[in-house]
C-alpha positions as semicolon CSV with decimal commas, in nm:
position;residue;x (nm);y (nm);z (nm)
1;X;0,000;0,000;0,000
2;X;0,130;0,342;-0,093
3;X;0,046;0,679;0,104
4;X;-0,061;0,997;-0,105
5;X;0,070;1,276;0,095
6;X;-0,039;1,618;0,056
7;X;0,207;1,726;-0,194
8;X;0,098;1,401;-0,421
9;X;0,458;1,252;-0,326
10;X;0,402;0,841;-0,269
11;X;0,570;0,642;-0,017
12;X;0,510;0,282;0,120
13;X;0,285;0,297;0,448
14;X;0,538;0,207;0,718
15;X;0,337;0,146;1,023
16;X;0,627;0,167;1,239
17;X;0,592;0,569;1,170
18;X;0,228;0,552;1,246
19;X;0,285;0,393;1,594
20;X;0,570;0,609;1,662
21;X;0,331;0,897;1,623
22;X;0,099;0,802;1,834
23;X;0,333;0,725;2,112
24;X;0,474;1,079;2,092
25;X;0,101;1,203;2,144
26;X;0,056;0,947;2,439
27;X;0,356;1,087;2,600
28;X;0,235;1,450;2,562
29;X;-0,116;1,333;2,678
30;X;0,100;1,154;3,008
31;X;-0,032;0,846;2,884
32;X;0,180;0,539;3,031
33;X;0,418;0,401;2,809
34;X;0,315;0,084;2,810
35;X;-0,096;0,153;2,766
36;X;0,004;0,402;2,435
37;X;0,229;0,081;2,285
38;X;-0,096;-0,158;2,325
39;X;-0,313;0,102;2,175
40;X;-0,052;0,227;1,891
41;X;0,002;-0,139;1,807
42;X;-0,412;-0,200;1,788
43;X;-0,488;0,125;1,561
44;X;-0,171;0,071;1,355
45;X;-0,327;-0,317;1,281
46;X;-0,664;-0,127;1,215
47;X;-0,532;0,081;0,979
48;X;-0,316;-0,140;0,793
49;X;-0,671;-0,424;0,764
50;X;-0,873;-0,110;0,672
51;X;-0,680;0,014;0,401
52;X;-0,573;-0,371;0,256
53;X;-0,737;-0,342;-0,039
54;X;-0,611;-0,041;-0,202
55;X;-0,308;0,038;-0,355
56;X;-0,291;0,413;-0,261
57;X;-0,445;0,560;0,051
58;X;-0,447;0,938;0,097
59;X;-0,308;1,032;0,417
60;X;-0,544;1,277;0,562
61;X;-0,785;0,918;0,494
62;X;-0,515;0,722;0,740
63;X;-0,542;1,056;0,986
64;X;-0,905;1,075;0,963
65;X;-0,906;0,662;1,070
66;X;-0,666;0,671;1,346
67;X;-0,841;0,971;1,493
68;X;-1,169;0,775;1,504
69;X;-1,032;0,457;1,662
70;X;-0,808;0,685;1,956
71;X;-1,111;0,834;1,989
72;X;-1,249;0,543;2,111
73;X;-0,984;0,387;2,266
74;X;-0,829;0,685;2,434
75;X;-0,902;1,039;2,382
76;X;-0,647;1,211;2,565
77;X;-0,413;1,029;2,289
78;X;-0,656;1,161;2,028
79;X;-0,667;1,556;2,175
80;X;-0,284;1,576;2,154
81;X;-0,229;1,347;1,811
82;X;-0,509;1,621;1,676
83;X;-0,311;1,866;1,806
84;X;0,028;1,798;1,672
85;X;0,116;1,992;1,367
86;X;0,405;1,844;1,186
């Protein structure tokens, strides 16, 4: 699978990145470290299964899908990952 950022640029969806991400917002959001690794791992999986069948996914589609599920899961992760402007 292949993200479409912003500026059209494509690069292969690296979930790694995606969990890192939300760990930095669970440590801004003084979320325990090892609560923010469960939930990065579970969003990251939802993502990935989500997405499976397509070949390019935009990203603000990926944003827009991990935003949902930490907003179920946890929202202080969500708040500050909503937050965070790259």
């Amino acid at each position: 699978m292949k993200v479409v950022k912003r500026d059209e640029r494509r690069e292969d969806f690296d979930d790694s990145k995606l969990r890192r991400s939300i760990e930095r917002s669970a440590e801004r959001a003084d979320i325990d470290k090892d609560k923010a690794r469960e939930i990065s791992d579970r969003v990251a999986k939802d993502v990935r299964d989500n997405f499976k069948d397509r070949d390019d996914v935009k990203s603000d589609d990926i944003r827009k899908r991990v935003l949902d599920r930490l907003d179920s899961e946890e929202r202080k992760i969500a708040d500050s990952f909503r937050n965070f402007k790259k």
